[in-house]
C-alpha positions as CSV (number, residue, x, y, z in Angstrom):
1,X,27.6,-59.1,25.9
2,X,27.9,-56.7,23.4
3,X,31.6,-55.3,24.3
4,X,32.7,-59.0,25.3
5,X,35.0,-59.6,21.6
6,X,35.2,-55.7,20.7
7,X,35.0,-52.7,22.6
8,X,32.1,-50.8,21.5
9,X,33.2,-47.6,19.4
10,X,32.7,-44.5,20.6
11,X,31.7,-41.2,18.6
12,X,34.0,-38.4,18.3
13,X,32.3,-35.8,16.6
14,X,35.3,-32.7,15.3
15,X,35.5,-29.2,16.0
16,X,33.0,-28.2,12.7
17,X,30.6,-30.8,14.2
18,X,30.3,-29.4,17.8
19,X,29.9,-25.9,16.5
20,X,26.9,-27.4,14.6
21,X,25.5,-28.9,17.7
22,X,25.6,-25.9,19.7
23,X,23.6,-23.8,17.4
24,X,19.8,-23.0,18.1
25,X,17.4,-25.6,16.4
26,X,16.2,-22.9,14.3
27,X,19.3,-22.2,13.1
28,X,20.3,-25.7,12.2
29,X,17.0,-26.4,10.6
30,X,17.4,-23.9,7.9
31,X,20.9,-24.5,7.5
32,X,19.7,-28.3,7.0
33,X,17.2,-27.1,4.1
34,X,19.8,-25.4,2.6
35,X,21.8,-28.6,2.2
36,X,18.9,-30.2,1.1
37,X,18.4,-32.6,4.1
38,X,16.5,-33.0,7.0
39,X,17.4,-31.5,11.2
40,X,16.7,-35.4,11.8
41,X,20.1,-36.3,9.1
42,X,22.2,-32.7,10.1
43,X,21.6,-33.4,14.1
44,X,22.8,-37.5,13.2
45,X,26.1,-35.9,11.7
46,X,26.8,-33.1,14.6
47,X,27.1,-36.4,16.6
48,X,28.9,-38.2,14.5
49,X,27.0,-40.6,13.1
50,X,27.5,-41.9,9.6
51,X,26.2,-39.5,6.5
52,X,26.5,-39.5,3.2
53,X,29.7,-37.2,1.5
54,X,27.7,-34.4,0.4
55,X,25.4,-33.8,2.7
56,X,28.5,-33.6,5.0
57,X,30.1,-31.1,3.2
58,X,27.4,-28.7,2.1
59,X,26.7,-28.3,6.1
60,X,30.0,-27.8,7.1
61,X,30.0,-25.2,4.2
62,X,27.3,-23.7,5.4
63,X,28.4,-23.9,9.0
64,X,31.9,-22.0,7.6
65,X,29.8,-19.2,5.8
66,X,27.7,-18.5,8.9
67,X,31.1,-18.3,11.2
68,X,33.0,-15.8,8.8
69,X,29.2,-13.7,8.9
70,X,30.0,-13.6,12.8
71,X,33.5,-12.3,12.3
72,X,32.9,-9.1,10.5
């Protein structure tokens, strides 16, 4: 019954958030400890789910460095 007064909401993780996601759990684990969190936390925002501000940011940072690495 849990849709019967709401719909249930649905995830929609962005474009910085699926690139995340698709990385090698290696790779996601460090750039987790360099935002001073855990895989468990960075994994929980690839998907979507709620995290705090910071954390947020400092992976998509770090997600932004790594892609402009791949460039040159």
């Amino acid at each position: 019954m849990r849709g019967f007064l709401a719909p249930a909401k649905r995830q929609s993780p962005n474009e910085v958030q699926k690139a995340f996601g698709a990385l090698a759990r290696g790779r996601r684990s460090k750039m987790a400890k360099a935002a001073q969190t855990t895989l468990l936390k960075a994994d929980q925002w690839a998907r979507g789910d709620q995290t705090p501000k910071p954390i947020a940011d400092a992976l998509a940072k770090g997600l932004a460095a790594l892609q402009s690495k791949k460039k040159k």
